[in-house]
C-alpha positions in Angstrom: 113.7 72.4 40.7 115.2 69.3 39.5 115.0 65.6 42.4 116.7 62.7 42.3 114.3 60.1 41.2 116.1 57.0 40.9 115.9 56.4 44.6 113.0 55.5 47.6 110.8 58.2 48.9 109.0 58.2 51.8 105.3 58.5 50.4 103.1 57.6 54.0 102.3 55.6 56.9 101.0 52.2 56.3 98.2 53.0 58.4 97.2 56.2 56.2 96.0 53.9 53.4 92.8 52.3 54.8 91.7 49.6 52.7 88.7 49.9 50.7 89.6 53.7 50.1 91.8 55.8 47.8 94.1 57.8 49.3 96.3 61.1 47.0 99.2 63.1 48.3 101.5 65.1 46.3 105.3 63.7 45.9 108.0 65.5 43.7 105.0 67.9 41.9 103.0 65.3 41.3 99.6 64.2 42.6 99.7 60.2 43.5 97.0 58.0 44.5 97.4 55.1 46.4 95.0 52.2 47.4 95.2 48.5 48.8 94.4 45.4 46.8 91.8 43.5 47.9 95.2 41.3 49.2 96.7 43.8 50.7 98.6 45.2 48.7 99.5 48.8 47.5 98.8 50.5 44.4 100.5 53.9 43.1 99.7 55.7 40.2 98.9 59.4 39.4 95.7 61.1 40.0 94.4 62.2 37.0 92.2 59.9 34.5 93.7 60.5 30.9 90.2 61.4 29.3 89.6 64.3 30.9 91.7 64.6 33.2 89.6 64.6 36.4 90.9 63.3 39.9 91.0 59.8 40.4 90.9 60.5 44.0 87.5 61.6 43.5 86.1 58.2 42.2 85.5 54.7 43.6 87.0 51.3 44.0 85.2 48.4 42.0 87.3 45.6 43.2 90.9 45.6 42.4 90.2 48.6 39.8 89.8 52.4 40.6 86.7 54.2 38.4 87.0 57.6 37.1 84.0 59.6 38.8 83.6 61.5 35.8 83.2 58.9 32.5 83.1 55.6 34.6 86.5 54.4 32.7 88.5 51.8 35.3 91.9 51.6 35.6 93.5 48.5 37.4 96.7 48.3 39.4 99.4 48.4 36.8 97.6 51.7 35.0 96.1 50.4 32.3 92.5 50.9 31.2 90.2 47.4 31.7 86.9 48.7 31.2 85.6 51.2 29.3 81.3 51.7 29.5 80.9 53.8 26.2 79.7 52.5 22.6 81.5 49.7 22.1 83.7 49.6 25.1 87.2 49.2 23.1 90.2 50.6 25.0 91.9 53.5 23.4 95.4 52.8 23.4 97.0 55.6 25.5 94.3 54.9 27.9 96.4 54.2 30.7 97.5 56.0 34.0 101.2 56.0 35.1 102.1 53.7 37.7 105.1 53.6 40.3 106.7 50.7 42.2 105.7 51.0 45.6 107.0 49.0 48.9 106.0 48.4 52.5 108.4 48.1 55.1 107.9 48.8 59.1 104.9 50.5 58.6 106.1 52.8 56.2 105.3 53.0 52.4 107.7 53.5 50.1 107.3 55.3 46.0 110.0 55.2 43.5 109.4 57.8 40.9 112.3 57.6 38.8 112.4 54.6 36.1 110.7 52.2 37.0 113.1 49.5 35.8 115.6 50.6 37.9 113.5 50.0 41.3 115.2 47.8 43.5 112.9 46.8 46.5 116.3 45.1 48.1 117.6 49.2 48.2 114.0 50.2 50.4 116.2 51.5 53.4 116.3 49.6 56.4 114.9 51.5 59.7 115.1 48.7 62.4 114.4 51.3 64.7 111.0 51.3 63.5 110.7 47.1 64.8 107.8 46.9 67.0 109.3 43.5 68.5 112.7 45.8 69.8 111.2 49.2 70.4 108.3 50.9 71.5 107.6 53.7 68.8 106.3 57.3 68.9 105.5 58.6 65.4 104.1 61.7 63.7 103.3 63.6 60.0 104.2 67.2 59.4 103.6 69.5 56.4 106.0 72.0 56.0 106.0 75.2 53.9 109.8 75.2 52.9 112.2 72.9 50.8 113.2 69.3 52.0 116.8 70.3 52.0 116.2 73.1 54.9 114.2 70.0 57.2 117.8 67.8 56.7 120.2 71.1 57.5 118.3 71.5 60.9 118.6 67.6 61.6 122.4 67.2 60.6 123.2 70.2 63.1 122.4 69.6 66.3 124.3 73.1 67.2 121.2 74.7 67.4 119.5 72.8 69.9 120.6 74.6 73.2 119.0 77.6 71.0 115.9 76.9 69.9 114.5 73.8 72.1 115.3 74.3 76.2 113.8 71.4 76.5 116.4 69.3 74.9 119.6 71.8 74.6 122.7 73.0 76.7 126.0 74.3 76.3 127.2 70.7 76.3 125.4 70.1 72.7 127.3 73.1 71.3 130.6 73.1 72.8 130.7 69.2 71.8 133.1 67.9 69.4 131.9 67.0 66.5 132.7 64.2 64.1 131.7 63.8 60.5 132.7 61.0 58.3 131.6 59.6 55.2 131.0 56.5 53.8 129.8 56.1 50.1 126.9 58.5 50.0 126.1 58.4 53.9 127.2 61.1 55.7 127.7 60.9 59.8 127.9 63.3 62.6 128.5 62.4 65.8 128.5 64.4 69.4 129.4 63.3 72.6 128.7 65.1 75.8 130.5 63.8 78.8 128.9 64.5 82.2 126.1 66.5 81.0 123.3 67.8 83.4 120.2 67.2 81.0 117.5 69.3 80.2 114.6 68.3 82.4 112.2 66.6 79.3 115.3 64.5 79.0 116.1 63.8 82.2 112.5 62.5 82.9 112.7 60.5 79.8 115.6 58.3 80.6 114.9 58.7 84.6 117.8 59.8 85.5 116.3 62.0 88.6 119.2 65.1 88.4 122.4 63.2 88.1 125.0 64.0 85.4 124.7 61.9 81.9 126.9 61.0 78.8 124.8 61.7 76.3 125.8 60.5 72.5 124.0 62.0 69.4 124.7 60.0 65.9 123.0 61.8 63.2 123.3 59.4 60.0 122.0 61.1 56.4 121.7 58.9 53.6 120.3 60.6 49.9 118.0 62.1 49.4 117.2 62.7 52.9 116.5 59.3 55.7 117.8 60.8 58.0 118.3 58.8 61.7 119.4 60.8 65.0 120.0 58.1 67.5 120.1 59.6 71.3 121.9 57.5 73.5 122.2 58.5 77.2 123.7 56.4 80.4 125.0 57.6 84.0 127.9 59.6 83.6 131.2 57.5 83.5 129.0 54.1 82.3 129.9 52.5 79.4 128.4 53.1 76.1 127.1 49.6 76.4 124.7 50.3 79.2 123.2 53.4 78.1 119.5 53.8 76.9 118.5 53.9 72.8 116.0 55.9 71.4 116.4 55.5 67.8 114.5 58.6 66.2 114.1 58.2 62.1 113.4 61.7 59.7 111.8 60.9 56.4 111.6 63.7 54.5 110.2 63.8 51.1 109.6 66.8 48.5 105.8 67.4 47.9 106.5 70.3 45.5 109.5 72.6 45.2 108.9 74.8 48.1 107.3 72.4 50.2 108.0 68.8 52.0 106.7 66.4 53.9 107.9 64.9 56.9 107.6 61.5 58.6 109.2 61.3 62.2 108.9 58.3 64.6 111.2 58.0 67.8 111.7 54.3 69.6 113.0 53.7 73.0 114.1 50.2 73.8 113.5 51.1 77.5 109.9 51.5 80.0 108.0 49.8 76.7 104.9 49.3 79.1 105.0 53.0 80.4 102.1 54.6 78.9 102.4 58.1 80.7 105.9 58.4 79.1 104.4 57.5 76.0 102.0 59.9 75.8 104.7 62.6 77.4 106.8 61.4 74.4 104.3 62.3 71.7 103.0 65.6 72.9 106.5 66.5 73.6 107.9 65.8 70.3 105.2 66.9 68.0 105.0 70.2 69.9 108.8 70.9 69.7 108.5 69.5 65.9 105.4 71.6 65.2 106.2 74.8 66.7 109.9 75.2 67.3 111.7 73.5 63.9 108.9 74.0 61.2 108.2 77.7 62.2 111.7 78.2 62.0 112.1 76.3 59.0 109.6 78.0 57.0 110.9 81.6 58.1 113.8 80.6 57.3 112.7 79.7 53.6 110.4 83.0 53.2 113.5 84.6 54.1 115.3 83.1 51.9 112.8 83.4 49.0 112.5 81.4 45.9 116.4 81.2 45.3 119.0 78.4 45.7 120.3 78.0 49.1 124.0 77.7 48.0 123.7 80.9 45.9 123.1 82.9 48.8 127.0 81.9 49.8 125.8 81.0 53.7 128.4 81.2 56.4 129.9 78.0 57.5 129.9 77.6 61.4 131.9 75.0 63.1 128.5 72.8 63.0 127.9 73.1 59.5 130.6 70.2 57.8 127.6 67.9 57.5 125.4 70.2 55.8 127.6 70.7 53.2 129.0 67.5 52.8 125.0 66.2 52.3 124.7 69.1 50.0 127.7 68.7 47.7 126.6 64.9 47.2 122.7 65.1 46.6 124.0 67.8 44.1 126.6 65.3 42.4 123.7 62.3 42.6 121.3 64.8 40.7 124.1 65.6 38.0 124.9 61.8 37.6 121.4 61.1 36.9 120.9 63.8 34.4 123.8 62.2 32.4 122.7 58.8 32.6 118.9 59.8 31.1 120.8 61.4 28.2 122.7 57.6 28.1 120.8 54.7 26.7 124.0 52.4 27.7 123.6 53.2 31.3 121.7 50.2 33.4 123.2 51.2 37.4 120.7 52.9 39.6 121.7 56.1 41.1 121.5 57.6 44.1 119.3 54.2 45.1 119.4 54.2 49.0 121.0 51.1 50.7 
């Protein structure tokens, strides 16, 4: 399975790396372990010691410098081998762990595991929803057992909603007309749903005790897959201006081929003080995350077995122009790439997120 890797991945949540400890996930095949600088700042580099190959993960930090449990070597933040505690302590040459640029915006760290000349921290993308000074945030982790391309489908099409969450769905989301544009790489898709009677988990979120809604749902993709869905909702008839936001970001990332993980968060710049919505807001969210999109997400994948989606030839629905439009480009950023590793006169990143 070939990624694009000249581009920002979603690796954790700030808050997942602790100082003081090491922390590993797996990101595009590969096992990566992160830690903070006694400043603050992160470290990424792959979890294997190039002795012997044992887990980093498993070892210690000595200061700035992560030791090797198994032959005591220490490697400091850039990769490379400082101290070595056997015979006469020189340094092998290849003695040295790959690293990976690494950024920290919003609470949310960020890996770029293509080249590493190529990283542009100015290209990290920008999630304002995710500003605790505008928004009041709900956020969660999921692991899913199917690849990162099935997670963005199910986001870019919100048809299925009336379908598989009654909490959130009605006819109105699938009889709405859709709109998809594109602009660059970024695809949108946009419904509107006029004088809609909301589900009742929405209509107790935005308090709008039984009476009709416009409801607006802007999905925005960006490669490989940030995806935002921002809900908008306001009495039926008001203008857009007055409605509520809740700004909801999906940050999916490859762990291996078949599998993914994925970072959600929702903010609402509304009833920032009301803690019983807030906890209503992350039960409700992880549960319809957790047991109504991944199970369906991962039987979709067994069904689909270890094949290529697009060889399969699905049937498009009147939903589906996003999905393929996201498709067609991650497919031409991948190709692009391939030719410019194969180029030594190339210099441009691509596929870089902006």
């Amino acid at each position: 399975m070939e990624f694009l890797r000249n581009t920002w991945y979603a690796a954790a949540w700030s808050d997942e790396i602790a100082p003081g400890s090491l922390f590993q996930r797996k990101l595009l095949n590969t096992d990566v372990l992160f830690y903070r600088l006694s400043g603050g700042g992160l470290v990424a580099m792959d979890d294997r010691c190039p002795h012997r190959f044992a887990p980093l993960r498993l070892g210690k930090l000595v200061g700035d410098r992560v030791q090797c449990p198994y032959h005591g070597l220490e490697f400091d933040g850039s990769g490379a081998c400082v101290h070595n505690p056997h015979g006469d302590g020189r340094i092998p040459g290849r003695a040295r762990v790959q690293s990976y640029p690494v950024a920290e915006r919003l609470g949310v760290v960020w890996i770029w595991m293509g080249d590493p000349a190529l990283a542009d921290a100015e290209a990290v993308p920008e999630l304002p929803g995710l500003d605790p000074v505008v928004f009041t945030v709900n956020r969660g982790y999921i692991n899913v057992d199917a690849h990162y391309e099935l997670v963005a489908d199910n986001l870019l099409d919100s048809s299925h909603i009336a379908y598989l969450h009654p909490d959130l769905g009605s006819d109105g989301v699938t009889e709405a007309q859709t709109a998809i544009r594109q602009a660059g790489d970024a695809v949108h898709v946009d419904r509107f749903m006029p004088g809609e009677t909301l589900p009742r988990f929405l209509d107790l979120v935005y308090d709008m005790g039984g009476r009709p809604g416009d409801r607006w749902l802007e999905v925005s993709w960006q490669p490989p897959a940030v995806i935002e869905v921002r809900i908008s909702v306001g009495p039926a008839g008001s203008p857009r201006a007055q409605a509520r936001q809740r700004p909801t970001y999906h940050l999916i990332t490859p762990e291996t081929d078949w599998t993914c993980h994925y970072f959600w968060s929702s903010g609402r710049d509304f009833r920032h003080d009301d803690s019983r919505l807030h906890a209503m807001l992350q039960e409700g969210i992880a549960r319809i995350f957790e047991t109504e999109d991944k199970p369906m997400i991962e039987a979709q994948q067994q069904t689909i077995g270890r094949v290529d989606f697009d060889m399969l030839s699905p049937i498009p629905l009147a939903g589906d122009g996003g999905v393929f439009k996201t498709r067609s480009i991650l497919r031409k950023l991948i190709a692009q790439e391939r030719v410019g590793r194969t180029d030594p006169m190339r210099q441009v990143p691509v596929g870089a997120s902006s």
